[in-house]
KEGUKE-200153 format. One line per 10 residues: their letters; for each residue x, y negated, z of C-alpha. Coordinates in Angstrom, 1 decimal. Example, Ala and Ser with C-alpha at 12.3 -4.5 7.8 and 13.67 -1.06 7.14 Angstrom:
AS) 12.3,4.5,7.8 | 13.7,1.1,7.1
This chain:
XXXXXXXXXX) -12.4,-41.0,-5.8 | -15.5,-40.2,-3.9 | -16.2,-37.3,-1.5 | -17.8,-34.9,-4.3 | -15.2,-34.9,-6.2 | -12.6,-34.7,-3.1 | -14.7,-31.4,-2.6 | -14.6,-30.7,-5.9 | -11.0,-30.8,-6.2 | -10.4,-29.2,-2.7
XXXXXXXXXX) -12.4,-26.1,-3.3 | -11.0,-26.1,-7.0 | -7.5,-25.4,-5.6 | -8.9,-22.9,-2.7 | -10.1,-20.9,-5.9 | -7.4,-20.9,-7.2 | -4.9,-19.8,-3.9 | -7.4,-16.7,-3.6 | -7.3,-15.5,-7.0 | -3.5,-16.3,-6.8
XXXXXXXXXX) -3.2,-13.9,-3.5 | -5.6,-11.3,-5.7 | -3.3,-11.6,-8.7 | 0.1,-11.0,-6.3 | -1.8,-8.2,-4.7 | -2.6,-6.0,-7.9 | 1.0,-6.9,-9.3 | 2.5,-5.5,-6.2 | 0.3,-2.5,-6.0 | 1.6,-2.3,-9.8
XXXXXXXXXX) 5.3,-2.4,-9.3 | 4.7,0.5,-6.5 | 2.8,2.6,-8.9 | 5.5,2.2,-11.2 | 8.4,2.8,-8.9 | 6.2,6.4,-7.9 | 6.0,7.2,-11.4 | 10.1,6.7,-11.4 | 9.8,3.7,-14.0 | 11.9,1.6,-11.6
XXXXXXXXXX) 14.3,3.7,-10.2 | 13.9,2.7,-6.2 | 13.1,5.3,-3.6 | 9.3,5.9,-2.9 | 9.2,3.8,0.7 | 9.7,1.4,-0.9 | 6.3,2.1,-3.8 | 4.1,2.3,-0.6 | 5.3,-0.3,1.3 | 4.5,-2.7,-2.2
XXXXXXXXXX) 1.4,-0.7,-2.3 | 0.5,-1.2,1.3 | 1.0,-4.9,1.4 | -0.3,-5.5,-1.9 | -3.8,-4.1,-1.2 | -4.0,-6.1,1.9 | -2.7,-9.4,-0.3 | -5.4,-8.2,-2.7 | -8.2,-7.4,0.3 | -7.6,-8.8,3.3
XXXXXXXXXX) -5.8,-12.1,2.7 | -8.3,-13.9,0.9 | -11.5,-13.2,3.4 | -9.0,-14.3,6.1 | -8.4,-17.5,4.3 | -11.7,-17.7,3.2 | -12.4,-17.7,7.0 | -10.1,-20.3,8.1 | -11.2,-22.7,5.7 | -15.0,-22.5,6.5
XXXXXXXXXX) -14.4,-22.8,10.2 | -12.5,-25.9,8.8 | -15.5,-27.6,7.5 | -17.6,-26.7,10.2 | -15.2,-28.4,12.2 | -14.7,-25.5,14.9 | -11.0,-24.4,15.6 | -9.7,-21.6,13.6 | -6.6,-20.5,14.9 | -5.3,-20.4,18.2
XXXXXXXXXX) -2.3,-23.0,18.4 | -3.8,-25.1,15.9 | -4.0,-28.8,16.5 | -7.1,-28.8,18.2 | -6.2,-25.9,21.0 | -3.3,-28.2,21.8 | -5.6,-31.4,22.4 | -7.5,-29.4,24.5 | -5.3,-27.2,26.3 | -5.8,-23.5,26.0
XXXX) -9.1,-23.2,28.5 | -10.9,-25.2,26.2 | -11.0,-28.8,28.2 | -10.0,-31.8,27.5
């Protein structure tokens, strides 16, 4: 396999975990609006906490990702405690 298609493949799946999280996202904020319009039968905490985390899912989560992963190919460190914070130590040296 060479490395366009690696990428190809690579960002492929990436587009497809973001529109997954985006999907999730509307279907929670879905089940809340139902549960607030009594469809479900659960008590309304419950709609806006599905509500809540499902516009982040929907908003938030995929930039975040979007993030890591370019960091990622520019080769810098993402997130602290990732593997190259521990070769390093956490000051930054070697």
């Amino acid at each position: 396999m060479s490395r366009s298609t690696t990428d190809e493949a690579t960002w492929r799946q990436r587009f497809m975990v973001i529109n997954a999280m985006r999907t999730g996202g509307v279907l929670m904020v879905l089940f809340g609006i139902a549960i607030l319009n009594g469809l479900l039968g659960l008590p309304p905490i419950v709609a806006y906490v599905l509500i809540g985390l499902g516009l982040v899912e929907t908003f938030v989560t995929p930039q975040i990702l979007s993030r890591i992963w370019s960091s990622r190919e520019r080769g810098e460190n993402s997130m602290p405690g990732s593997d190259a914070d521990v070769d390093r130590g956490h000051d930054g040296r070697r």
